[in-house]
N, CA and C atoms as a LAMMPS dump frame, in Angstrom:
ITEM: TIMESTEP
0
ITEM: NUMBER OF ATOMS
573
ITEM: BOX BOUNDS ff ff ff
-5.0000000000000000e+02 5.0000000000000000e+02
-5.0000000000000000e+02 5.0000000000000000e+02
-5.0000000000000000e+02 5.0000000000000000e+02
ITEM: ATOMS id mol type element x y z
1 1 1 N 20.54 0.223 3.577
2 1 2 C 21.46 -0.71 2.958
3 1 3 C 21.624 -1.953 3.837
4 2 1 N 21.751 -1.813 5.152
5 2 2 C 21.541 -2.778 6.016
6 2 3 C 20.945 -3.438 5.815
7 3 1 N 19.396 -2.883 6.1
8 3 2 C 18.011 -4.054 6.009
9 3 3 C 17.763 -5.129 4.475
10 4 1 N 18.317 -4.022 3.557
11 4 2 C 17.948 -4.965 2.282
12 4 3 C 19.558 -5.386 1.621
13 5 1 N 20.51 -5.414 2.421
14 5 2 C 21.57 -6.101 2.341
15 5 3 C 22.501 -5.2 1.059
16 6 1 N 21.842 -4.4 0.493
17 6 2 C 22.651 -3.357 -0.601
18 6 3 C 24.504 -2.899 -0.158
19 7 1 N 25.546 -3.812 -1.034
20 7 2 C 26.577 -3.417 -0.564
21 7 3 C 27.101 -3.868 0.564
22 8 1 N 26.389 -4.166 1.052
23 8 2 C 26.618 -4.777 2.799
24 8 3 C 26.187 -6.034 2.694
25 9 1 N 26.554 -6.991 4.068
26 9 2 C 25.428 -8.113 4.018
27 9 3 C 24.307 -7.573 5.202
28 10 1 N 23.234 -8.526 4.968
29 10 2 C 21.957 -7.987 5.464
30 10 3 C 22.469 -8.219 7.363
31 11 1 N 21.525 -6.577 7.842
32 11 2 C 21.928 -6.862 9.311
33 11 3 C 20.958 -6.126 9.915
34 12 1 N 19.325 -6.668 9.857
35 12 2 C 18.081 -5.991 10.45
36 12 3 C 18.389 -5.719 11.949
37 13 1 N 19.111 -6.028 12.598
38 13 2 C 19.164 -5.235 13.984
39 13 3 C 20.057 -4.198 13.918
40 14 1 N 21.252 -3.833 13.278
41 14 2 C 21.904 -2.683 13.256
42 14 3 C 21.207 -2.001 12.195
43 15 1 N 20.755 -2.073 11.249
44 15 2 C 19.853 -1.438 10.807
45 15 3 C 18.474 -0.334 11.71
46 16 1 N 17.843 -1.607 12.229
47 16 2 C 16.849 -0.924 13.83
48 16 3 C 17.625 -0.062 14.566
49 17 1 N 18.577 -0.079 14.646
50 17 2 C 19.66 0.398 15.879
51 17 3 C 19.782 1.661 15.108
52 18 1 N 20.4 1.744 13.665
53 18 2 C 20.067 3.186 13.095
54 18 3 C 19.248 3.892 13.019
55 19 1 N 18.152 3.364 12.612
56 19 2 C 16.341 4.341 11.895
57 19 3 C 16.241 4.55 13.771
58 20 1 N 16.494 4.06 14.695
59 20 2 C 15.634 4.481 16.16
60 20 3 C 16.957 5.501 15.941
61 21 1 N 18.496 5.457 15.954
62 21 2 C 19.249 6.601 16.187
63 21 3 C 18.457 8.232 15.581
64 22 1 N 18.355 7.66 14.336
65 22 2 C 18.124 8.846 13.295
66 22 3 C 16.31 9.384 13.406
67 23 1 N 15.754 7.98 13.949
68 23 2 C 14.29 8.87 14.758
69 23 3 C 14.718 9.718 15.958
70 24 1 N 15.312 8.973 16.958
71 24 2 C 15.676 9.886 18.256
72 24 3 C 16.105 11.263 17.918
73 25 1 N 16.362 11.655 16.391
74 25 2 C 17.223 12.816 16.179
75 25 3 C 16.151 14.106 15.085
76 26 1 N 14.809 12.835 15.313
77 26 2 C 13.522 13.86 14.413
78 26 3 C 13.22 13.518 12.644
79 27 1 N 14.767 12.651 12.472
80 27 2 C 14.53 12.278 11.05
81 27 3 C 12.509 11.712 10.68
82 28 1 N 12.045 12.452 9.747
83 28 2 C 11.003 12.022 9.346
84 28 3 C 10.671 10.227 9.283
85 29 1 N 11.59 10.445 7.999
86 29 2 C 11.443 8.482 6.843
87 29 3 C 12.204 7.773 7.876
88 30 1 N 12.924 7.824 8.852
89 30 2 C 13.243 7.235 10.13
90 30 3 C 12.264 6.724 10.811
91 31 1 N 11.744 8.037 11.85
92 31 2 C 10.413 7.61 12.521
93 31 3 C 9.351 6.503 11.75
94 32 1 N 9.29 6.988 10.697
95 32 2 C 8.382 5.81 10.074
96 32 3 C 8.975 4.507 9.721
97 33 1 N 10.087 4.335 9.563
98 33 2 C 10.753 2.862 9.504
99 33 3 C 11.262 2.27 10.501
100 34 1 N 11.106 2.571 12.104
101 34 2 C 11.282 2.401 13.319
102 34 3 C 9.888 1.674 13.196
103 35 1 N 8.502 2.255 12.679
104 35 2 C 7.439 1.664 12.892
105 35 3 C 7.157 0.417 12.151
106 36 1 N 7.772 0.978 10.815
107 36 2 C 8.177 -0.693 10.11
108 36 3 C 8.726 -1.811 10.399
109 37 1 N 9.666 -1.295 11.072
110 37 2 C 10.643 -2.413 11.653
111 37 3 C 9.834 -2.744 13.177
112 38 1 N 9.013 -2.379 14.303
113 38 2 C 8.048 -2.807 14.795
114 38 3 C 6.921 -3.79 13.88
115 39 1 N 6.783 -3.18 12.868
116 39 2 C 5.264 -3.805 12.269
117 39 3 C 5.517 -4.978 11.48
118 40 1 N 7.076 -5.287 11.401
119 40 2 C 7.257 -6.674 10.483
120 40 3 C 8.279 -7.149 10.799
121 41 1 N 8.752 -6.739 12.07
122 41 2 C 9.653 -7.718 13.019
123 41 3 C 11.104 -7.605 12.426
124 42 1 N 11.606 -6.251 11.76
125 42 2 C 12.955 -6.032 11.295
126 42 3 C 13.813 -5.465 12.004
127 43 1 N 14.66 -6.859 12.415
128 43 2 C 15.843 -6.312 13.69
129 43 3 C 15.004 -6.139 14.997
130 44 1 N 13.896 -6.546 15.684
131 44 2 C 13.467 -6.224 16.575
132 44 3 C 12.044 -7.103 16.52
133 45 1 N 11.377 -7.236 17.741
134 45 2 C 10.179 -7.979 17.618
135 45 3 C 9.052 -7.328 17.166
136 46 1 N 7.896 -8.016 16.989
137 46 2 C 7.046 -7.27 16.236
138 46 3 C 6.263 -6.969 16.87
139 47 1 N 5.834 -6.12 17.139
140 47 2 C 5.179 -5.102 18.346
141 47 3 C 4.109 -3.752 17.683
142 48 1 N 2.512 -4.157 17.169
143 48 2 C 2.029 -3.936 16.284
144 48 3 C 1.638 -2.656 17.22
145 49 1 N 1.203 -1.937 18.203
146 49 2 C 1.127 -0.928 19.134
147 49 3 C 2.174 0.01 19.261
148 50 1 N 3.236 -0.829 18.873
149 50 2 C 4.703 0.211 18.913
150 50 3 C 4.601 0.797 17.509
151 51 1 N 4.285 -0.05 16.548
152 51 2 C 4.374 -0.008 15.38
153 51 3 C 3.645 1.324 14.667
154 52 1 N 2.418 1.176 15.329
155 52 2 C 1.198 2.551 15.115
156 52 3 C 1.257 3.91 15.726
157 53 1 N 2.218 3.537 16.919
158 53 2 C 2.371 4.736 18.099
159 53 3 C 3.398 5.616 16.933
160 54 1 N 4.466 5.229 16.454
161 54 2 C 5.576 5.662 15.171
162 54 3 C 4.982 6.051 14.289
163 55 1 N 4.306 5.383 13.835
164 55 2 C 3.824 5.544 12.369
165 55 3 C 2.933 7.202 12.24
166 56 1 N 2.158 7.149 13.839
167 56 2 C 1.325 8.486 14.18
168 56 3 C 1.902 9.702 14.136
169 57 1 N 3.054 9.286 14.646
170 57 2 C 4.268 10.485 15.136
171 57 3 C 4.585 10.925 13.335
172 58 1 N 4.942 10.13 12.628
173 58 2 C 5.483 10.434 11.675
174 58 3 C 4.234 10.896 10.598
175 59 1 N 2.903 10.716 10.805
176 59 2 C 1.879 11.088 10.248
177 59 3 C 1.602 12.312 10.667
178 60 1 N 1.764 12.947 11.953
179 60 2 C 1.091 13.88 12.425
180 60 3 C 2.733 14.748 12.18
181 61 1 N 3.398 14.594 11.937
182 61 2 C 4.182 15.005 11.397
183 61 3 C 4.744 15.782 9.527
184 62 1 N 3.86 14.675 8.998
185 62 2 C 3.567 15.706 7.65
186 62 3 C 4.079 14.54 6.803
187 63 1 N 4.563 13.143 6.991
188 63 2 C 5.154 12.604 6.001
189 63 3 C 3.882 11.364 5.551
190 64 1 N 4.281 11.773 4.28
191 64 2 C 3.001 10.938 3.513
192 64 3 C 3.216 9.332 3.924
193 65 1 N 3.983 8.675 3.588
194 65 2 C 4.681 7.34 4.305
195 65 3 C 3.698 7.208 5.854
196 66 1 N 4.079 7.703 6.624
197 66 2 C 3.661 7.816 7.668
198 66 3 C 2.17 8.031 7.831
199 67 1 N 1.372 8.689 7.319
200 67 2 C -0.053 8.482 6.668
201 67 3 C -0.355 7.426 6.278
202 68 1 N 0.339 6.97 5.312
203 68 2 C -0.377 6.013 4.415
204 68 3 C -0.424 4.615 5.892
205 69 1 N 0.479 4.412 6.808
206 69 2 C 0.901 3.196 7.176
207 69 3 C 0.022 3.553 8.373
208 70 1 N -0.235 5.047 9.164
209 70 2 C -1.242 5.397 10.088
210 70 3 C -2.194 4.589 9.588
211 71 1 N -2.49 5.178 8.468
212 71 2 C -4.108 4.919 7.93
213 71 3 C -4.423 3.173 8.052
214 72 1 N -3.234 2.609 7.539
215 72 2 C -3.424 1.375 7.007
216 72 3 C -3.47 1.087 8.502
217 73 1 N -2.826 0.713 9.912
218 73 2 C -3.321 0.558 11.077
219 73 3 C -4.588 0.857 11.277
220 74 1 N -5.274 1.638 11.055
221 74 2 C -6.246 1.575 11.865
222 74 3 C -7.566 1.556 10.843
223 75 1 N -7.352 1.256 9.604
224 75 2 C -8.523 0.586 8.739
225 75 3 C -8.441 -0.909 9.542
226 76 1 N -7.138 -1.985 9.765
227 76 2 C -7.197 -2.776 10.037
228 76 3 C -6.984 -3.098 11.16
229 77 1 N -7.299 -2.217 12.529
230 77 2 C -7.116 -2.105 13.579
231 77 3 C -5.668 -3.011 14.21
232 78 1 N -4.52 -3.02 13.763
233 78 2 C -3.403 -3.335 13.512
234 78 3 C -2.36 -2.544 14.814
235 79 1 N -2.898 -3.081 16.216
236 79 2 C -1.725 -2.316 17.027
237 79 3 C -2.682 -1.539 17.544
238 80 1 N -3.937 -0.596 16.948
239 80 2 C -4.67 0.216 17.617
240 80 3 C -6.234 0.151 17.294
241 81 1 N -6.747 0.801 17.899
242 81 2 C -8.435 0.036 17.52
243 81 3 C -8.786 0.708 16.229
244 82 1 N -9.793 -0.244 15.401
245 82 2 C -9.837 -0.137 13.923
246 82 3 C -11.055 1.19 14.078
247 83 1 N -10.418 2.114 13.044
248 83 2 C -11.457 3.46 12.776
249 83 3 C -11.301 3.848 11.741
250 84 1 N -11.976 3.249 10.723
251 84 2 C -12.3 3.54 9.477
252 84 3 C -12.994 4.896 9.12
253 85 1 N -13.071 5.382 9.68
254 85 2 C -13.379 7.246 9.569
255 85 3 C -11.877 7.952 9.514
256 86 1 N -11.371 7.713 10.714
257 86 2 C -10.009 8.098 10.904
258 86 3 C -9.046 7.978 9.862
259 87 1 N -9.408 6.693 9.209
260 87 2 C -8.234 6.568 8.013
261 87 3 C -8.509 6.965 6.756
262 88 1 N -9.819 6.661 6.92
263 88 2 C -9.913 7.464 5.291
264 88 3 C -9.265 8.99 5.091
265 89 1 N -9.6 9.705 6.557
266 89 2 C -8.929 11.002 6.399
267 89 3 C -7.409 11.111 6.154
268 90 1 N -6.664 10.336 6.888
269 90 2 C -5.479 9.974 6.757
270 90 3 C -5.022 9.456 5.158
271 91 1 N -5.228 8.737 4.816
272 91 2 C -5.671 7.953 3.143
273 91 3 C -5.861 9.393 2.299
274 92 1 N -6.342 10.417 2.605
275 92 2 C -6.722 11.16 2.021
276 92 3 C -5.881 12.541 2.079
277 93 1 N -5.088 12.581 3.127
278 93 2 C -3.833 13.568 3.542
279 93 3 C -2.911 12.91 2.473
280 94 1 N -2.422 11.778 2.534
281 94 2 C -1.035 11.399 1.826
282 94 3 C -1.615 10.978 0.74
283 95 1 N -2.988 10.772 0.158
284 95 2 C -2.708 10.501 -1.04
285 95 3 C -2.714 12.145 -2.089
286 96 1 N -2.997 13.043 -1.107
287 96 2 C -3.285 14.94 -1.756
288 96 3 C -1.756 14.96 -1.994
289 97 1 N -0.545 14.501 -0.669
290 97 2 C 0.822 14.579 -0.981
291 97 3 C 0.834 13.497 -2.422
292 98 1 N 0.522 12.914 -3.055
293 98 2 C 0.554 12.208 -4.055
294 98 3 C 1.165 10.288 -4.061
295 99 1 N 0.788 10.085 -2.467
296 99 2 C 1.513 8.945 -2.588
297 99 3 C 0.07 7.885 -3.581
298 100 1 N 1.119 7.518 -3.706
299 100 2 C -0.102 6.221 -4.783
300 100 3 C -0.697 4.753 -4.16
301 101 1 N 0.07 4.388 -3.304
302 101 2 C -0.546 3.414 -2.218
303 101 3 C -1.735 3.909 -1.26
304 102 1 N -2.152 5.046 -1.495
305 102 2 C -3.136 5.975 -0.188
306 102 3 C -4.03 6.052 -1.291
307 103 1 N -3.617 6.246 -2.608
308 103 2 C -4.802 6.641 -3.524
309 103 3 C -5.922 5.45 -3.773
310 104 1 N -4.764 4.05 -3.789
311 104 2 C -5.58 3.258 -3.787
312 104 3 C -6.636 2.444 -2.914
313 105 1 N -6.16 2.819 -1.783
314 105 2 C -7.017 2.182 -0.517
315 105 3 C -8.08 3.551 -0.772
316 106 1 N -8.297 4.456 -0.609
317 106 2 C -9.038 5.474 -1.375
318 106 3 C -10.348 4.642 -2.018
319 107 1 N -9.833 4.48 -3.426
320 107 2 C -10.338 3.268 -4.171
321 107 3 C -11.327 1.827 -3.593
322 108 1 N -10.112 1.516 -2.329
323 108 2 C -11.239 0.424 -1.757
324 108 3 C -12.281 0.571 -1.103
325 109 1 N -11.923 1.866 -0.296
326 109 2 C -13.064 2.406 0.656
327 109 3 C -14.05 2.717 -0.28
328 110 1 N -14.32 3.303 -1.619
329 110 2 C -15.346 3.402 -2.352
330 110 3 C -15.63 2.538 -3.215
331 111 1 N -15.038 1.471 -3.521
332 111 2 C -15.848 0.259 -4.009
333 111 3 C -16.489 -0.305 -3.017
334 112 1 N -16.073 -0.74 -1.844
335 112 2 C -16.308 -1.182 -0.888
336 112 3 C -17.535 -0.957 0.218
337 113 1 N -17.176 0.549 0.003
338 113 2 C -18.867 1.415 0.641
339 113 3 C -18.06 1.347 2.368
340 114 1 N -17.053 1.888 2.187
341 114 2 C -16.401 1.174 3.79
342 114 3 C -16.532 2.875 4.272
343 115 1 N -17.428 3.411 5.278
344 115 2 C -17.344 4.458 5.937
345 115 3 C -18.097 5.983 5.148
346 116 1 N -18.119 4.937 3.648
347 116 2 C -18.627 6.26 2.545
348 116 3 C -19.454 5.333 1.425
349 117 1 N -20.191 5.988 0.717
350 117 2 C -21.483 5.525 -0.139
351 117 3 C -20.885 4.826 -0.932
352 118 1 N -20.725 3.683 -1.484
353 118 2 C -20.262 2.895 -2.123
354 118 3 C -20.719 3.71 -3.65
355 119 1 N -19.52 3.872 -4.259
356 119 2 C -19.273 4.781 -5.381
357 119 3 C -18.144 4.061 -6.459
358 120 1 N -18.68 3.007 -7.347
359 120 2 C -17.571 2.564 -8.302
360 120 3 C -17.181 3.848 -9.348
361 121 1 N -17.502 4.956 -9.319
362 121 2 C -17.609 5.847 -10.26
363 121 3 C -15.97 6.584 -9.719
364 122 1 N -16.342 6.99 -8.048
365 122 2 C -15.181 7.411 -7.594
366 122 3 C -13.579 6.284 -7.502
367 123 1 N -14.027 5.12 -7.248
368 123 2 C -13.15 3.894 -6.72
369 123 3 C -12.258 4.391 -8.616
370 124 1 N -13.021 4.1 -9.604
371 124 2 C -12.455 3.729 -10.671
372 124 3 C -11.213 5.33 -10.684
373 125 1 N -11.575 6.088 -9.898
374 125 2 C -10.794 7.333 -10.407
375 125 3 C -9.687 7.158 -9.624
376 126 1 N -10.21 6.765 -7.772
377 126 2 C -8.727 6.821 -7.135
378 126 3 C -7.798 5.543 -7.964
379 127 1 N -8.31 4.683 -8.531
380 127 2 C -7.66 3.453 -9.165
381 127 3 C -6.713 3.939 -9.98
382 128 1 N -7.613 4.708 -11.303
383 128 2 C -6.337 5.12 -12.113
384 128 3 C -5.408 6.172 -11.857
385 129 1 N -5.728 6.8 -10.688
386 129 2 C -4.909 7.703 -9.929
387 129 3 C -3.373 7.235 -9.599
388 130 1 N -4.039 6.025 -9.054
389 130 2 C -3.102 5.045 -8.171
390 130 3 C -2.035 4.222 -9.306
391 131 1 N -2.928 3.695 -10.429
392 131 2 C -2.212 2.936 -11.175
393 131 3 C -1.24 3.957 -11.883
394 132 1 N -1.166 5.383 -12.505
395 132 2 C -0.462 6.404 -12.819
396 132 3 C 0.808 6.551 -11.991
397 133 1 N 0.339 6.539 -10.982
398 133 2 C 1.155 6.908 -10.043
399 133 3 C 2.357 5.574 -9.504
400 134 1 N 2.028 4.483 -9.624
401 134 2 C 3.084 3.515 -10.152
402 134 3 C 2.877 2.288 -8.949
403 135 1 N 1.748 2.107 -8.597
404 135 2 C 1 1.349 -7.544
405 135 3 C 0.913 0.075 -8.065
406 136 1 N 1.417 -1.014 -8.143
407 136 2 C 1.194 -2.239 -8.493
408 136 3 C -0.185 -2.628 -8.094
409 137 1 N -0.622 -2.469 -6.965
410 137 2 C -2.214 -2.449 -6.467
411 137 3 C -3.19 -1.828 -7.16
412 138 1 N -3.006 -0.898 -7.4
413 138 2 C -3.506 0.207 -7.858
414 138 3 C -3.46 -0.221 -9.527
415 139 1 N -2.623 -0.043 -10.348
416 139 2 C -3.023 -0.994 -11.333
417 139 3 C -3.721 -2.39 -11.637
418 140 1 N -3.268 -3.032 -10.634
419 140 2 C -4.26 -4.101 -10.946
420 140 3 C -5.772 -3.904 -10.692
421 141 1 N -6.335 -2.857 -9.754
422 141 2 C -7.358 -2.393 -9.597
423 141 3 C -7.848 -1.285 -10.39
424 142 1 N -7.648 -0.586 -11.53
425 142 2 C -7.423 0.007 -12.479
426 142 3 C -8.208 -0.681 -13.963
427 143 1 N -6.826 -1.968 -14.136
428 143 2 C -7.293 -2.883 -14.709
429 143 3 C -8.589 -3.611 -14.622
430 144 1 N -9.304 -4.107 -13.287
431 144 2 C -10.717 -4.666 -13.07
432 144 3 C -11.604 -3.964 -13.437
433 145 1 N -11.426 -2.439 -13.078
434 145 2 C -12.631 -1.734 -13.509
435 145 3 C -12.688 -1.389 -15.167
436 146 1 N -11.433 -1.013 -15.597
437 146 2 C -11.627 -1.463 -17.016
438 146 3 C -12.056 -2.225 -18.014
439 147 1 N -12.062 -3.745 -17.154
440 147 2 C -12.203 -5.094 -17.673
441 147 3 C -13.909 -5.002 -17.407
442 148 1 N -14.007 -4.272 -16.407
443 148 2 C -15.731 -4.431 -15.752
444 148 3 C -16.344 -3.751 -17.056
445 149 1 N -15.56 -2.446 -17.379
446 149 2 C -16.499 -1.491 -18.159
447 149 3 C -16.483 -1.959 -19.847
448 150 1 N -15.681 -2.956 -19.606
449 150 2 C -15.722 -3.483 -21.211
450 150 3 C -14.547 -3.598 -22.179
451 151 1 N -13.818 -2.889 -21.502
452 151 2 C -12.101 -2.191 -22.643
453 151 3 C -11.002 -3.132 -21.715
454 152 1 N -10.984 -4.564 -22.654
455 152 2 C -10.281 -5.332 -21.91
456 152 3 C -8.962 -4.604 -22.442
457 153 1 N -8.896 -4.314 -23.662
458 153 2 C -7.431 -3.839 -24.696
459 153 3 C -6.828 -3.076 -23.809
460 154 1 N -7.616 -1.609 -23.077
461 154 2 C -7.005 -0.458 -22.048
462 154 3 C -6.325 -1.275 -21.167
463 155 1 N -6.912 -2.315 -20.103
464 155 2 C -6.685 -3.141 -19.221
465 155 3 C -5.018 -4.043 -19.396
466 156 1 N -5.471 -4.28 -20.606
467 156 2 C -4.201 -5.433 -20.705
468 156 3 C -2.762 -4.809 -20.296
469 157 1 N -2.551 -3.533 -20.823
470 157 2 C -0.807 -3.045 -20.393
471 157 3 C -0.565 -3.125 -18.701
472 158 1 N -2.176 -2.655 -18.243
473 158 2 C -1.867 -2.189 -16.644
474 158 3 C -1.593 -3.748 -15.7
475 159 1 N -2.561 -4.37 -16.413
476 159 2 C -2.075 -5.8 -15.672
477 159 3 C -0.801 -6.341 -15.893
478 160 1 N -0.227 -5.905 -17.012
479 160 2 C 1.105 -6.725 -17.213
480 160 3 C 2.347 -6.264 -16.028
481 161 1 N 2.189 -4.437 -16.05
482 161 2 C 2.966 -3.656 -15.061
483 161 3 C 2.399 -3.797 -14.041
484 162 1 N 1.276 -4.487 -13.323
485 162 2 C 0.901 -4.865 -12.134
486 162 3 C 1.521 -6.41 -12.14
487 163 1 N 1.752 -7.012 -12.797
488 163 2 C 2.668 -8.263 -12.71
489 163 3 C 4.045 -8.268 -12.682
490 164 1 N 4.373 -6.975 -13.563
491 164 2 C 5.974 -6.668 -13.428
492 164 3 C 6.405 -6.621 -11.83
493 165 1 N 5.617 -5.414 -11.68
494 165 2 C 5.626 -4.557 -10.209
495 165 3 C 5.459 -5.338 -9.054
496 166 1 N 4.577 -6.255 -8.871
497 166 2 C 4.111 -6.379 -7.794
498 166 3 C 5.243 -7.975 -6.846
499 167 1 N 5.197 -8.338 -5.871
500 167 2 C 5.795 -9.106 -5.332
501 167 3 C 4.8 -10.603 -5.794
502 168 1 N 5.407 -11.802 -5.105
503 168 2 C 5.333 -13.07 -5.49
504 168 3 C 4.017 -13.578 -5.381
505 169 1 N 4.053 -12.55 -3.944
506 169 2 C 2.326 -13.438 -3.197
507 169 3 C 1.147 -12.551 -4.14
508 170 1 N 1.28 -11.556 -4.815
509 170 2 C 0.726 -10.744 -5.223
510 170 3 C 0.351 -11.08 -7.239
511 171 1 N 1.545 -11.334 -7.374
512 171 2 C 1.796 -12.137 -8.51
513 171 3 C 0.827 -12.996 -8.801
514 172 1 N 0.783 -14.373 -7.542
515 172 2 C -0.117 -15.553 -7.725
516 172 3 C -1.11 -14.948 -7.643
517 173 1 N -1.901 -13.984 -6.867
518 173 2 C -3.119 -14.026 -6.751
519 173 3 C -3.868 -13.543 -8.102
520 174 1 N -3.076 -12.384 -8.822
521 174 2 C -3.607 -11.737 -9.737
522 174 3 C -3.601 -13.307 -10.937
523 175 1 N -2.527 -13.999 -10.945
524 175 2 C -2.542 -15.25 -11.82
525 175 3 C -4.053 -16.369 -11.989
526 176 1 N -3.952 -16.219 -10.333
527 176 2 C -5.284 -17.172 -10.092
528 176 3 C -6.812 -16.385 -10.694
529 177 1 N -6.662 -15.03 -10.42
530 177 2 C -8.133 -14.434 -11.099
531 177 3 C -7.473 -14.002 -12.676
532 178 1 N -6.682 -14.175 -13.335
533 178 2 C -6.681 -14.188 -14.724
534 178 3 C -7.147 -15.303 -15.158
535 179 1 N -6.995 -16.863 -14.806
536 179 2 C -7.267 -17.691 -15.173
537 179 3 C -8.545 -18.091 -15.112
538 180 1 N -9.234 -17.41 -14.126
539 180 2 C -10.659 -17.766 -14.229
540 180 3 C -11.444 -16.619 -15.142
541 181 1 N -10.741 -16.145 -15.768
542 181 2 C -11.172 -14.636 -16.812
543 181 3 C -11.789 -15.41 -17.747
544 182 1 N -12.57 -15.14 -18.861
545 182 2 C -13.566 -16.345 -19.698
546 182 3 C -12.78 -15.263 -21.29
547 183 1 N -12.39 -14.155 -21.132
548 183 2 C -11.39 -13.836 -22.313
549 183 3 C -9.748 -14.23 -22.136
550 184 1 N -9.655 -14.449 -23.618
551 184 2 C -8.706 -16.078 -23.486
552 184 3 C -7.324 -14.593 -23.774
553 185 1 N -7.472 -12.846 -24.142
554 185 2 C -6.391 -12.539 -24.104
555 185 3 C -5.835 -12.533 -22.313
556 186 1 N -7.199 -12.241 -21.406
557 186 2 C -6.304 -12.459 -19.85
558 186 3 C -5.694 -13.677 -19.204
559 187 1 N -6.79 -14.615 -20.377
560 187 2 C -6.485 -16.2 -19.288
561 187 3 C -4.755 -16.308 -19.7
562 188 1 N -4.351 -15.737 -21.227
563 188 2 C -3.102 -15.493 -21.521
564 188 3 C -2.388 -15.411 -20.491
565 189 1 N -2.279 -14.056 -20.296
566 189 2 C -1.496 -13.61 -19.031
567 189 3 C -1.18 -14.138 -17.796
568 190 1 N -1.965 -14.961 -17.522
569 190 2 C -1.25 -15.928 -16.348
570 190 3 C -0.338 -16.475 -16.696
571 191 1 N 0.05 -16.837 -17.973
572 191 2 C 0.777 -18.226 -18.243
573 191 3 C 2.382 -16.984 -17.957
């Protein structure tokens, strides 16, 4: 309530001052938002090594959160050196717990061919995995492969709830590749 000002007004350092209380005390979703608040400078500086050292604790710990944000460190070597073997396994722990942000990086690593055989067959599955599961990412990546395979109609709902869902910077980008879409129901959707 602190950090996102709910009820309160916003106060990212007593906020930090809690999630480290309630990590010091083993809380799971703590430990991992101690690493958040390292990894994006909430209530505290941003300290991308501190950030991963937490995030591990809370991964090797069992919480999917904590996976997903392990993983995401060290695909992008973010605080610790990048090992794209390492994360896919990780990516692949929390997305079995069902998180939907793990399903989709899943997805990238096999479109991508990042560490594993480049497989659009598999990518399209962690996609709609991801987009089910309520991934703004993940739908919009859902949507492409749909649009790829021909069924713009399937496509169209997931992009709209990937526009609902997703934040501002995320918003524009999907805007900017609708508009260069050459079917005039996506170029729609930007507007």
């Amino acid at each position: 309530m602190l950090l996102d000002g709910r009820g309160v007004a916003v106060d990212a350092v007593a906020a930090f001052g809690w999630f480290a209380a309630a990590a010091e005390q083993g809380h799971l979703a703590a430990i991992n938002m101690v690493g958040r608040c390292h990894d994006l400078g909430w209530g505290t500086m941003i300290d991308k090594p501190a950030a991963a050292a937490w995030f591990k604790v809370a991964a090797e710990r069992g919480l999917d959160w904590g996976m997903y944000n392990y993983a995401t460190a060290l695909t992008l070597g973010a605080g610790i050196a990048e090992d794209r073997v390492a994360a896919l396994g990780w990516f692949g722990k929390a997305a079995a717990l069902g998180n939907a942000k793990a399903m989709n990086f899943l997805g990238s690593f096999h479109e991508d061919g990042w560490v594993v055989v480049r497989d659009l067959a598999t990518a399209a599955g962690h996609y709609a995995r991801a987009a089910a599961g309520g991934d703004f990412r993940g739908q919009f990546n859902h949507a492409r492969m749909l649009i790829a395979a021909g069924d713009v109609d399937a496509a169209l709902p997931w992009l709209e709830r990937a526009l609902a869902g997703g934040n501002d910077r995320f918003r524009g980008q999907v805007r900017d590749w609708l508009q260069r879409a050459t079917d005039p129901r996506l170029q729609g959707l930007a507007a």
